[in-house]
N, C-alpha and C positions, 0 to 999 in steps of 0.2 A: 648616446642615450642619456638623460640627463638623470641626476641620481634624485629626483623627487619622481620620476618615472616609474626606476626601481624601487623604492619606495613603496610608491602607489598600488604596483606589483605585486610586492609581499602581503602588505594591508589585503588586498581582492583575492589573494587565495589563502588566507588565514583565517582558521576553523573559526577565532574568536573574534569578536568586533575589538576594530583598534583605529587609532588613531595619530596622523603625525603634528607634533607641535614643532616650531623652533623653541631653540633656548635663544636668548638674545644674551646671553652671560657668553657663550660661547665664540661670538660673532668679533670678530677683530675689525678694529679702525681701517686699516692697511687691507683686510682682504678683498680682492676685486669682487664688484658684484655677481660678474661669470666668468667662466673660464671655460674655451673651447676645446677641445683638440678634433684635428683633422687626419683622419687615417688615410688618405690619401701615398703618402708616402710608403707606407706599411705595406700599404696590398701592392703598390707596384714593384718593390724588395721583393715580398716574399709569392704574389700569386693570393696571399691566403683571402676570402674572405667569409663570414660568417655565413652559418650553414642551418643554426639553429636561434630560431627565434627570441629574443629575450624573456617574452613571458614566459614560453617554458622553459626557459634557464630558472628563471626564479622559482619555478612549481617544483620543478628538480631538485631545487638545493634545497628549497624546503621539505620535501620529501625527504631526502640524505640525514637532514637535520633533525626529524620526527623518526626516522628510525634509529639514529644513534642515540636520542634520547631513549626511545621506547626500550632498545639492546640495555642502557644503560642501569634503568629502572630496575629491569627482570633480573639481571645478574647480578 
């Protein structure tokens, strides 16, 4: 999944409008344009493979995320 995906993800389930920019400050000479990896390897080691969808991984964390703030607020 590529990380402007998740990304994308957080942005479409966040309560408020937002938006992603780059920084080009950030961006290094040397860094490759992509970088892939292949699980392939992985899942034939171990069996495992994903069971829950990344959108709702991202709806999840951010849920996790607005209750630990919301806990944090009250207390």
């Amino acid at each position: 999944t590529p990380l402007s995906a998740l990304a994308q993800a957080m942005i479409d389930a966040a309560h408020v409008p937002m938006s992603l920019t780059r920084d080009p400050g950030l961006e290094r000479a040397l860094d490759p344009p992509q970088v892939v990896g292949d699980p392939t390897r992985l899942r034939e080691l171990t069996g495992w493979t994903p069971s829950i969808d990344v959108a709702d991984s991202v709806r999840d964390l951010l849920a996790e995320c607005r209750a630990a703030v919301g806990a944090s607020v009250t207390a």
